[in-house]
N, C-alpha and C positions, 0 to 999 in steps of 0.2 A: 259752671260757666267760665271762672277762670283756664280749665284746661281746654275749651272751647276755644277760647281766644286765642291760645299759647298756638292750638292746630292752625285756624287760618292763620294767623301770622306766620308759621314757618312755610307754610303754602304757599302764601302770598310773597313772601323774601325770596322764595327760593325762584318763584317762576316769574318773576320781575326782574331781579339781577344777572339770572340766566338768559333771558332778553337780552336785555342791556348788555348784556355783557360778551355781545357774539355782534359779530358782522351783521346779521339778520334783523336785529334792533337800529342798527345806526340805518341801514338801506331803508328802512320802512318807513322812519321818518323823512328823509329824506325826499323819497317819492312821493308821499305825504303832501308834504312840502310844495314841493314842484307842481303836484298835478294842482294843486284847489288855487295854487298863483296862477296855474296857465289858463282854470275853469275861471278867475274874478277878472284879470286883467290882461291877457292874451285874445282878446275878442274886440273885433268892429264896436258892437254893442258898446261895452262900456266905456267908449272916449265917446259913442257920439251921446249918450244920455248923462254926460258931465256931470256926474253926480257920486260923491264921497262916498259910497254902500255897496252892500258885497251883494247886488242883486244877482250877478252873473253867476257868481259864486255859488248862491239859493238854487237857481235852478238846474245845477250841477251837483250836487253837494252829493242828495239821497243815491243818487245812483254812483257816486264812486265809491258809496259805502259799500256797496251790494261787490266790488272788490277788495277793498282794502282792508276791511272787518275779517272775511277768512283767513287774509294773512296772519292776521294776529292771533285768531283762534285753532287754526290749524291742526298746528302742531299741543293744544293742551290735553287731548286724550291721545288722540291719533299717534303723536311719539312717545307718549306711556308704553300703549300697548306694543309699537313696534319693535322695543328697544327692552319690554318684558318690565321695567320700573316699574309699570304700575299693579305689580302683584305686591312688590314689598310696599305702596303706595297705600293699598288696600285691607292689608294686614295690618296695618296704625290701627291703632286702641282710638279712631274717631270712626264720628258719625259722618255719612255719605254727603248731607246737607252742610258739614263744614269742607269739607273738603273741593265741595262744587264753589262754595263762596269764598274761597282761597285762591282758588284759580280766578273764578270771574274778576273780583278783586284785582288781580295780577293785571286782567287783559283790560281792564278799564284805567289799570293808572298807566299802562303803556299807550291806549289811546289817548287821555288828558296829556299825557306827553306832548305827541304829536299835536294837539291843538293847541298848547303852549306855543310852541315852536311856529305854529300856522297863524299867532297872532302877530308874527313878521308882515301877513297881510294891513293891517287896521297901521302900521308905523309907516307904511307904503301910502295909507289913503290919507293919515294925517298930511303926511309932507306933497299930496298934492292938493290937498280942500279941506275941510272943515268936516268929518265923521258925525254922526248924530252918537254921543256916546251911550243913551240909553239902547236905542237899535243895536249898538255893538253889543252890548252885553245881552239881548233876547237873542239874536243873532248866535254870539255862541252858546249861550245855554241852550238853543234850538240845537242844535250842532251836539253836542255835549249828548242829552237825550236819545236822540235820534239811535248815536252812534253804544249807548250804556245799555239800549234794546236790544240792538242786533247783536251785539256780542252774546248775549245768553241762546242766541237762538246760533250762532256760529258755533258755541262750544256744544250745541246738542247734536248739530251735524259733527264736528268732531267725535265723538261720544259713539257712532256709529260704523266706524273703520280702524283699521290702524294702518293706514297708507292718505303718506301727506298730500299727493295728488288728489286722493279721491276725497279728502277731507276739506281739501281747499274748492274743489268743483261743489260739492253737497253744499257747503255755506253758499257760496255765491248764487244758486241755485234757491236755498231756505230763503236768503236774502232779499235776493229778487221777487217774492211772493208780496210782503206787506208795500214794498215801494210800487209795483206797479199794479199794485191795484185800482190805482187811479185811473188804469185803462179798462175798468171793469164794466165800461158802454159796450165793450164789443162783444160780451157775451152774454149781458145781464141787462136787465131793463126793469123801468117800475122801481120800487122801490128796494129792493135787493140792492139798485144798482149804487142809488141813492148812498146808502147801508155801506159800500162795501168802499166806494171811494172815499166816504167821511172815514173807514178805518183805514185810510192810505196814511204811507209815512207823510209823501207830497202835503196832501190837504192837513194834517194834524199841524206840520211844520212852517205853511204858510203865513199863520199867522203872528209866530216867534221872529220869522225872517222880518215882519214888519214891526217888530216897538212895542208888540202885544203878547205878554203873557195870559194864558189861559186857564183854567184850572180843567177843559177837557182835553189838552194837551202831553197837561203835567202828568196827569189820571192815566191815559192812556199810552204814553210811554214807559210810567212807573209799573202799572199792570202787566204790562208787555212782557217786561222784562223777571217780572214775579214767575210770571205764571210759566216761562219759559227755564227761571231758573227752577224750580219746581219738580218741572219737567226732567230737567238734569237727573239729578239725586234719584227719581224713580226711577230713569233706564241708569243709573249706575250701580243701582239695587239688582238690576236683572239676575246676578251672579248666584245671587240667593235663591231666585223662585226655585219653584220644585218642578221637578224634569217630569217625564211618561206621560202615556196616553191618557190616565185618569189626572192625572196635576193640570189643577186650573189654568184655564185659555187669561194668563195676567197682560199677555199681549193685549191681546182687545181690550182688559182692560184699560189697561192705561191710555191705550187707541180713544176711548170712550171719556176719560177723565181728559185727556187735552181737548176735546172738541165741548167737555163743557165749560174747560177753565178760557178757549175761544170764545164761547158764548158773554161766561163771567164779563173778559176785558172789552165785550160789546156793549155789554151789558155796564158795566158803569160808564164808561165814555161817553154814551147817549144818557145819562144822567147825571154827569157832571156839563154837557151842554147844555141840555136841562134847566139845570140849574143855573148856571150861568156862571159870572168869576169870571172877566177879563180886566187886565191893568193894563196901561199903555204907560210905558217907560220910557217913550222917546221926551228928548228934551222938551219940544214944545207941543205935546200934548196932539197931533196931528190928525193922529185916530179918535181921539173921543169927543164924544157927544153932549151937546148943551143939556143943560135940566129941564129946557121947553122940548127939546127934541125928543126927548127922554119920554118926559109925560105923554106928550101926544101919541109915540109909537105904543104907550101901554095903553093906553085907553081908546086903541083901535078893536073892532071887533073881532075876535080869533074864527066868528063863522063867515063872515065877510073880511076874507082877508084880501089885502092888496099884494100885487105880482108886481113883482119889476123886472123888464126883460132889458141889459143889457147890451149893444154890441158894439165890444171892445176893439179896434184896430191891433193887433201888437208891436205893428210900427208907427212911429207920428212923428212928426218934425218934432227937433232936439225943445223948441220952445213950450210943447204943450206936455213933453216926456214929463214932466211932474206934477201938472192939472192929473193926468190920465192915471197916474200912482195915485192921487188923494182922491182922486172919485172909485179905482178898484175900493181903497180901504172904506172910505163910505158906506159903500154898497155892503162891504161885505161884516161892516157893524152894524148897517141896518138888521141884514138877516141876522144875525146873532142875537141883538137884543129883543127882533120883534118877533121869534117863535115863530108860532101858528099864527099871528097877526101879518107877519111881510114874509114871501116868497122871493127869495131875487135868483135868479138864471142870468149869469155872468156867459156869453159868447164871444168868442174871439172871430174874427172880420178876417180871417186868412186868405189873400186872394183868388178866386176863382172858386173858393169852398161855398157849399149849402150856406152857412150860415150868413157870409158875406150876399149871397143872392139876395138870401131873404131878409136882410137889417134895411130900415126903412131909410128914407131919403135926407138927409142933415134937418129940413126943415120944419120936419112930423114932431112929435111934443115925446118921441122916444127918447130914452137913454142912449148916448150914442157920442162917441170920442175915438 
């Protein structure tokens, strides 16, 4: 165990200070920097909904990762291999699994960097309003997770070239898969679809961005990121398998062990929502729910359950922009806490779309803001 340590740490010093210590580290933060200030406070949006929170920010966030993650991981196998290091890399008296958590290590304290740095945002909301400080702190730990995910799955597209282009395209490429899943109506319907958008980054992350930690969040990015570093260490074992036409097909194996260790991190995430484990961290408690509320949503019947069909406008004069935030969160601690007992279908009112046709008139006894 000690000599375990001794390996990622010199892994982890080496490929951290090496960062740091190139022009390549100072740019990345910087741009960092720059894009998540232009995605929070560079928009219409956020002067007209006068409000202290990095909401603009939320709905930017997942998709700059799906570029700025490759950056960082790029170059962790990708310039091993092109620059030949990673043969005396490999020939170290360590095990494959230290050596991947040396590097991952590396790429997560250069990202916690950069989010340090991006807390220049929250010194910017202070000096114009009041931050809800609990929200800040789900906010970045949402942030934090999200991005300690991707990274495992960047360095396994690294892992698979040795040319930094093509290393930085495969990540943002691998990346783009769990973030847009949330668009997974367009291909998928029923319950698949159901399935596949509850494993989006988007949906996991929504409810971090609001004041609420979850424990199928925490589950499900912690998983993520397991089963992806995992993954590592076996194609870095590749060097080992046995070659010819009689040597085992270990490809497909492993082909076969990621699609179950996919299932795995389905597979607890729908049972850590399950089970339940939300906290709400905002100061004044915003999202959660009375003890009458509480009781009555359990002791509804799971065979007769009640639906709630929203439709949500995403624009509303500046004065009701925060009724419309504490009725999304409502709704969306109803469905969490009442399972099989409450259904809620949240729609957004887009103009001239299907759903705006069909939301019923202000007066009808529907949900509707």
């Amino acid at each position: 165990m000690p000599n375990r340590r001794r390996v990622i740490q010199a892994v982890f010093l080496r490929e951290f200070w090496s960062y740091l210590s190139s022009p390549t580290g100072y740019v990345f933060v910087t741009l960092f920097v720059f894009l998540s200030a232009v995605a929070a406070f560079w928009q219409e949006r956020f002067f007209a909904t006068n409000l202290a929170n990095l909401d603009q920010l939320n709905r930017f966030f997942p998709y700059l990762l799906i570029f700025l993650v490759p950056a960082i991981t790029m170059g962790l196998w990708a310039d091993e291999r092109k620059h030949g290091t990673d043969e005396l890399l490999l020939t170290l008296p360590a095990r494959d699994a230290d050596l991947v958590l040396g590097k991952y290590l590396a790429a997560l304290g250069i990202y916690s960097v950069a989010l340090l740095f991006s807390l220049s945002h929250v010194v910017v909301l202070a000096w114009l309003g009041s931050p809800d400080r609990g929200l800040m702190l789900s906010t970045y730990f949402g942030y934090w997770l999200m991005g300690a995910a991707l990274l495992a799955l960047g360095m396994f597209a690294s892992l698979l070239t040795d040319n930094l282009t093509v290393a930085f395209i495969l990540g943002a490429v691998f990346c783009a898969v769990p973030v847009f899943l949330r668009y997974a109506g367009a291909i998928l319907t029923g319950e698949a679809q159901r399935l596949a958008e509850r494993l989006s980054f988007v949906d996991q992350f929504r409810d971090l961005s609001a004041g609420i930690v979850t424990a199928q969040a925490v589950v499900y990015f912690v998983s993520f990121g397991l089963a992806f570093l995992y993954l590592n260490a076996g194609l870095l074992g590749r060097r080992r398998w046995p070659t010819g036409r009689r040597g085992p097909q270990l490809g497909k194996h492993y082909l076969l062990r990621g699609l179950a260790l996919a299932v795995i991190v389905a597979s607890l995430t729908t049972l850590a929502s399950r089970l339940g484990g939300r906290t709400d961290i905002t100061s004044e408690r915003i999202h959660s729910l009375s003890n009458e509320t509480r009781k009555l949503i359990q002791g509804l019947d799971p065979k007769q359950p009640v639906f709630l069909q929203a439709y949500i406008s995403p624009d509303v004069p500046r004065s009701y922009i925060e009724a419309r935030t504490n009725l999304l969160g409502l709704l969306r601690e109803f469905d969490a806490l009442g399972g099989d007992r409450i259904h809620v279908k949240i729609q957004e009112t887009i103009k001239y779309s299907p759903p705006a046709r069909r939301a019923p008139a202000p007066s009808t006894r529907s949900t509707s803001a």
